[in-house]
N, C-alpha and C positions, 0 to 999 in steps of 0.2 A: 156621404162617401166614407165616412172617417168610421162611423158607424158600423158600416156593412164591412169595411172593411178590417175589422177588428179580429183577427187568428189568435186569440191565447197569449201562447208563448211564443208567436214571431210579430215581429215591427217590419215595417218596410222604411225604409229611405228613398228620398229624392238621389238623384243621380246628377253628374256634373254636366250639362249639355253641352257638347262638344260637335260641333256636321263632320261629316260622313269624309270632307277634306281632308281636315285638322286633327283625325283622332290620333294616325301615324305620327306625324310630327310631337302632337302634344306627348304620346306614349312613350316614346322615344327619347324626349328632352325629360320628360320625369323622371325617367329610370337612369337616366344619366345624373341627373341631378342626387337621386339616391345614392348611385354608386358613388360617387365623388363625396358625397357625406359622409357615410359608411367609412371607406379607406380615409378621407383627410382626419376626423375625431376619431375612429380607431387608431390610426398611424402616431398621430400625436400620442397618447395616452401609451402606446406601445412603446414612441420614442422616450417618453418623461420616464416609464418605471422601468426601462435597459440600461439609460445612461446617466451613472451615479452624479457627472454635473450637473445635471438639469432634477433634480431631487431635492425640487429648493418647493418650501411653504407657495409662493406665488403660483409654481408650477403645480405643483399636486392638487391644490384648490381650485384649476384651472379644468384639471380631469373631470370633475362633477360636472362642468358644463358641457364637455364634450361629450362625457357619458349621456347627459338628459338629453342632448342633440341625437343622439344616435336612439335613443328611446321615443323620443317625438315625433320624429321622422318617419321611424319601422311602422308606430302606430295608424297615422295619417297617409303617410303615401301609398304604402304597400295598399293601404284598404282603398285608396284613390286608384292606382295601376289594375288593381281589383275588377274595380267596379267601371272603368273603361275598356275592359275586355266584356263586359255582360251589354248585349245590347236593347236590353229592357230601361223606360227612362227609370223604373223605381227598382228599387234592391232591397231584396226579405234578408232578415236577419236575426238569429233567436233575442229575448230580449235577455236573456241572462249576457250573450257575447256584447249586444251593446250595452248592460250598465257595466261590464266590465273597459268597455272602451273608452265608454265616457268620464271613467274611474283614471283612468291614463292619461286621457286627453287633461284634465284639471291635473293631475300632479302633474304632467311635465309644464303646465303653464306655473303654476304654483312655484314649483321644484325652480323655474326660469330665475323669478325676485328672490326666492332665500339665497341661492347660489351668488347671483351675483353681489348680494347684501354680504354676506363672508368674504367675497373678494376684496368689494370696498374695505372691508374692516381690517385686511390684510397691507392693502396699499395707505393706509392711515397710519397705523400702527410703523410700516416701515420709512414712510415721509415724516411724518409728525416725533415718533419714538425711534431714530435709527440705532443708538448707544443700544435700546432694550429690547430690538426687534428680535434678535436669537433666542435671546431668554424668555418673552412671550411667545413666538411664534415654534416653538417646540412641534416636534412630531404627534405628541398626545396632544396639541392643542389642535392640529390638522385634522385630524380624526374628529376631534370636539366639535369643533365647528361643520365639517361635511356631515356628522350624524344630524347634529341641530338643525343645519337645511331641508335636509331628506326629513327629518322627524315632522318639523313643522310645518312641513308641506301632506305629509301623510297623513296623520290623524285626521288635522280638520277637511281633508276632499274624502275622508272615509265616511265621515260623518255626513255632510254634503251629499252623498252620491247615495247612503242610506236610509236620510228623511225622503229620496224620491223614488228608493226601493219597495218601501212599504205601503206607500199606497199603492191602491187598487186602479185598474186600466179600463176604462169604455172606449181607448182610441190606440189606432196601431199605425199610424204615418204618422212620420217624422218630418217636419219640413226644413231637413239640411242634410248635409253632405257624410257627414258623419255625427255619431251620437256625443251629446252631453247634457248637461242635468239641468238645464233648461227644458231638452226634449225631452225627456223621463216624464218628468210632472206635470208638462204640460198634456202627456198622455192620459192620466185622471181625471178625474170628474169630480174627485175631492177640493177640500179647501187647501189650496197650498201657499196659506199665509204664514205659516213656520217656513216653510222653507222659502219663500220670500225674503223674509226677518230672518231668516242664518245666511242666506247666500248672499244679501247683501250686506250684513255684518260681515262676512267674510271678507268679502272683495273693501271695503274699507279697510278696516284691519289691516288687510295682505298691502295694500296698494298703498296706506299711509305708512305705513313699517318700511316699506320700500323706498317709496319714493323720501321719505322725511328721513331717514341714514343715510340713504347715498347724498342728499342734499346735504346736511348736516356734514358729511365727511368729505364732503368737498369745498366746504365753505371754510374747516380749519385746515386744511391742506391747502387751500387757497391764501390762508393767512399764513400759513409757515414760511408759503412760497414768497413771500409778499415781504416777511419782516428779514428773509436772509439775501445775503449781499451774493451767495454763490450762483450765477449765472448756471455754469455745465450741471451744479442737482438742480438748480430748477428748471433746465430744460431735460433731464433725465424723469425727475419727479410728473411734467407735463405729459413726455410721450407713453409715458406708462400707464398716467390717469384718463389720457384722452383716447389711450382702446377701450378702457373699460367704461368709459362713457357712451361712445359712438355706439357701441353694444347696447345700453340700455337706454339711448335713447330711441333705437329703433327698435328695440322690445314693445316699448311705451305704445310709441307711433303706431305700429304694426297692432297692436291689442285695442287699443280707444277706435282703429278705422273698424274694425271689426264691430267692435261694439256699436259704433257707430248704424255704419252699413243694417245693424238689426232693427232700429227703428223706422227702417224705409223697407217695407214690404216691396216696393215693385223693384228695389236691388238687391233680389235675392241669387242673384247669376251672379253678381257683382260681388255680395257677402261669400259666397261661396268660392269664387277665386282668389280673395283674398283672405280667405281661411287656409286655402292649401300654400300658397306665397309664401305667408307668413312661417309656414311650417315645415316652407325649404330653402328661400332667403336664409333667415335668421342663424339657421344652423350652420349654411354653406360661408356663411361672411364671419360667424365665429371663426371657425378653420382657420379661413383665409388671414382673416384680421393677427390672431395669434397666432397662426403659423407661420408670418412671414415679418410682422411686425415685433415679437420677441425677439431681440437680437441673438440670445442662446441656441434660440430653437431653429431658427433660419440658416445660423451659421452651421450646427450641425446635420440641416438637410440638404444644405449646398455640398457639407465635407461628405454626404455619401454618395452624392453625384458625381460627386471631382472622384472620388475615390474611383469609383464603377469605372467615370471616364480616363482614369488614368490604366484601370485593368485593363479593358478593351483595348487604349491602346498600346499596353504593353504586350498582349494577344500579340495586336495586328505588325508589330514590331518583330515579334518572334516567327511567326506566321512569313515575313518578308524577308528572315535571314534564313528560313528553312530555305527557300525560293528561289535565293540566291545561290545556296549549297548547293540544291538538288542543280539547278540551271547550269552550276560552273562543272558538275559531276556528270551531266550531260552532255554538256559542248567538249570535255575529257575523250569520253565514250564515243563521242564522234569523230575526232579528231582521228582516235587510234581504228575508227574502221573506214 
């Protein structure tokens, strides 16, 4: 089948099996889940670069992750909302659009551990160094640090997504939902023991870098917490470390069930919903986690509600003394006929 079904320059894809019930509902609740993605990480990111309080290092370094949410999500759902409007179970796709997806699909995973690795190193520096956190945490250091995530998440999935470029194709189905460099290579008939040997360098690398600094910077944070007598910073220091935990530990969770789910071929329904989950959970609980759990940020999204609700009803207030005016200016008008 893989054979005859080989076109050149188009791949096909498996498609998400959905019955003929559940497509409405499912379609329905994805696009909702986009939308609310979309607006909560844009809005944030709108809110951080308008309002000069909130223009704090924690904040701005906060934006890359929203930004990479908003980027992960476009990439994956839309092509998910896509491909539940086609009613064919497999979907053609040029193979240049998928290595470019699957180009995306690795940097926003990538992009996920550098990011929040800068974050860590932001909340360390201001728990562990408070007297020096101004003086390191400068605007050119913000900048420093967001190019270095992005940097070092680019290069190596460029190179990644290019050893599977160049080889040659005798196969054109993809057995998953969307494209990544897994699928590329395993479309050749070549030897792809290099890219074996880089992608799993990689994923070490990436995954020890990660997982071994956020460990590490929460073990001396853990001990600052430990040797000082102030109760109100160490429950300050806690609630701030335990979003950016609860974050990456269901990054983790979310990535290993994946990887997981791929060594069991007959859950590949299974793998394939928890690919798309993971790529709209993950973003939608950022939002939410940071947008309601920052006490600055909260406070400023309540003050523009109050505000609104205070317009409205001052409206309805002025709206009620016209009311009263025109009604006393009536029952005048009546009196005198």
């Amino acid at each position: 089948m893989e054979n005859s079904s080989f076109g050149g320059d188009v791949v096909t894809l498996e498609g998400l099996k959905v019955s003929p019930q559940s497509f409405i509902p499912a379609f329905i609740l994805l696009l909702l889940m986009y939308i609310f993605i979309m607006v909560s990480n844009v809005g944030l990111v709108v809110l951080i670069f308008t309002e000069r309080s909130l223009q704090q290092p924690m904040y701005l370094l906060f934006c890359n992750m929203s930004i990479n949410d908003v980027f992960g999500a476009s990439i994956i759902i839309l092509h998910v909302l896509r491909d539940l409007l086609i009613s064919d179970s497999v979907r053609s796709v040029r193979y240049i659009d998928c290595a470019v997806q699957a180009f995306c699909v690795h940097l926003h995973a990538s992009a996920s551990h550098t990011v929040l690795m800068i974050m860590a190193f932001d909340r360390y520096v201001a728990i562990c160094n408070p007297l020096r956190y101004a003086t390191i945490m400068t605007n050119r250091m913000v900048v420093d640090l967001s190019a270095a995530a992005w940097g070092t998440a680019l290069v190596p999935v460029a190179v990644l997504v290019g050893l599977s470029v160049r080889l040659s194709r005798c196969r054109s189905v993809i057995f998953n939902l969307f494209c990544d460099n897994a699928s590329l290579f395993k479309l050749s008939c070549e030897s792809v023991l290099v890219n074996n040997i880089y992608g799993l360098g990689y994923t070490v690398v990436l995954m020890g870098s990660s997982v071994g600094s956020v460990t590490l910077t929460y073990l001396k944070i853990a001990a600052v917490c430990v040797r000082s007598k102030n109760k109100v910073l160490n429950c300050k220091a806690l609630q701030t470390c335990a979003t950016h935990l609860v974050i990456y530990i269901v990054l983790l969770v979310s990535g290993y069930v994946i990887v997981i789910l791929h060594r069991f071929p007959q859950l590949a329904d299974h793998r394939k919903v928890a690919a798309v989950m993971g790529h709209v959970v993950l973003p939608a609980l950022n939002a939410v986690i940071y947008g309601l759990q920052i006490k600055k940020v909260r406070q400023k999204i309540m003050s523009l509600f109050h505000n609104k609700k205070v317009a409205n009803g001052c409206k309805m207030m002025q709206c009620d003394q016209e009311v009263e005016q025109n009604g006393g200016t009536f029952a005048q008008d009546a009196y005198r006929i």
